[in-house]
C-alpha positions, 0 to 999 in steps of 0.5 A: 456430460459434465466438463471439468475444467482445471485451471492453473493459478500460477503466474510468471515470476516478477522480475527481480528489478520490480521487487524492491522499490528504491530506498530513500536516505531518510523519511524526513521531509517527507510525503508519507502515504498511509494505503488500508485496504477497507477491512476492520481495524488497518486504519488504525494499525496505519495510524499507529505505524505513523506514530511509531515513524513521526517519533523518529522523522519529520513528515512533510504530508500525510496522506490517508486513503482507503481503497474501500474494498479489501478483495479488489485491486486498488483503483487505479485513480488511487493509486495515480494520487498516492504515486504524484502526491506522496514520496513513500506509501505504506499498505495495510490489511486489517482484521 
């Protein structure tokens, strides 16, 4: 006899608190993070989003890291350095 088994991919809904990260007055000064996500071409689209901002802001630092692997959660050790090195991040998927 075959089981079936019927899973529900529904999750509970994120707080609307945890949505929005606070806003900073100005980028000048800055520590910009660039996140891709491994997949063809996000580097080079984080990289013309970072022309596009170093027109209008002053970056302190920049930050560039691939996580290597576009189907997985970023690694935690990544996600550790970007949070104590960087004031703002910015993700990408690329393909």
């Amino acid at each position: 006899m075959t089981r079936l088994e019927v899973l529900d991919p529904t999750q509970e809904s994120i707080p609307q608190e945890a949505v929005l990260a606070p806003r900073p007055m100005t980028l000048n000064g800055s520590s910009l993070g660039l996140l891709s996500n491994g997949k063809r071409n996000a580097d080079a689209m984080l990289r013309m989003v970072h022309d596009v901002l170093a027109d209008t802001y002053e970056f302190d630092r920049v930050v560039s890291v691939d996580k290597g692997n576009a189907s997985r959660p970023c690694p935690q050790d990544i996600m550790a350095e970007l949070a104590d090195r960087c004031d703002v991040v910015i993700t990408a998927s690329g393909d």
